[in-house]
N, C-alpha and C positions, 0 to 999 in steps of 0.2 A: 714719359716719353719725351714730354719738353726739356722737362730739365736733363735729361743724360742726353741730347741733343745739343744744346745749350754746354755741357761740360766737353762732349767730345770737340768740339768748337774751341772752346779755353783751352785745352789739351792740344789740337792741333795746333791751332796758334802758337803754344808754348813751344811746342817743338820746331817752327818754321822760325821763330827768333832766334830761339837759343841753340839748332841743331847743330850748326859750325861749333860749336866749342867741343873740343875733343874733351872728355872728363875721366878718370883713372879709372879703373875699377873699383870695385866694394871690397875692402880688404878682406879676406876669408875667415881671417878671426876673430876679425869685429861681427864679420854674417853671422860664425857658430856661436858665438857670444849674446848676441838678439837673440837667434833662433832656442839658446838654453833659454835664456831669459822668459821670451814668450811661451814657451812649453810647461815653466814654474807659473808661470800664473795662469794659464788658461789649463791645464792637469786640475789646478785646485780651485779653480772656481766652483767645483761643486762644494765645495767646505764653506763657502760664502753662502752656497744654495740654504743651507744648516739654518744658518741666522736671520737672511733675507732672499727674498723669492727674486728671481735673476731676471724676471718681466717687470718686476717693478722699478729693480733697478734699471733694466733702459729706456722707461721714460722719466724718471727722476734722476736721472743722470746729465742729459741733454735740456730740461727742465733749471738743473740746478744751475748748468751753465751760462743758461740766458739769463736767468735772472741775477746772476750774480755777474753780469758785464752787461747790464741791462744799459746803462750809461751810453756802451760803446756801441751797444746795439741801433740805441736810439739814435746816435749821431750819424752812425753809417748811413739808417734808412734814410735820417733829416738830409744828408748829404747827397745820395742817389735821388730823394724825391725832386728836390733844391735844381738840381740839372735836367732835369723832366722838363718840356716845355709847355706846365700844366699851371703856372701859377701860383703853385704853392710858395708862402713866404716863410720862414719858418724861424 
């Protein structure tokens, strides 16, 4: 409830910045061209199901990712704690 409280906030905000800029539409055959796209792979994700169990894959997916920008991960938190005004030196 915090955090999609917290996002609708970032979302609003984004929009009260950026709302004036008029932007083109999404061109129609770039949309059917995703929308093929994503239908090829989420149609055959059960063929994946075959090899590896699709629960496992979404937390070793998000798993794989932090750890493998672990570096980056660190910095951001070092950088938001850093601006806290709690002391931290880091």
């Amino acid at each position: 409830m915090i955090v999609e409280s917290v996002i609708n906030l970032l979302v609003a905000a984004v929009k009260a910045l950026f709302g004036w800029i008029q932007l083109p539409g999404f061109p129609d055959g770039l949309a059917s061209a995703l929308t093929s796209f994503f239908d090829l792979i989420f149609d055959n994700l059960s063929m994946l199901g075959l090899f590896v169990n699709v629960g496992t894959l979404k937390i070793a997916v998000p798993c794989y990712l932090v750890i493998s920008n672990f570096d980056k991960v660190y910095h951001m938190l070092m950088f938001v704690l850093k601006k806290l005004p709690i002391g931290i030196k880091g």
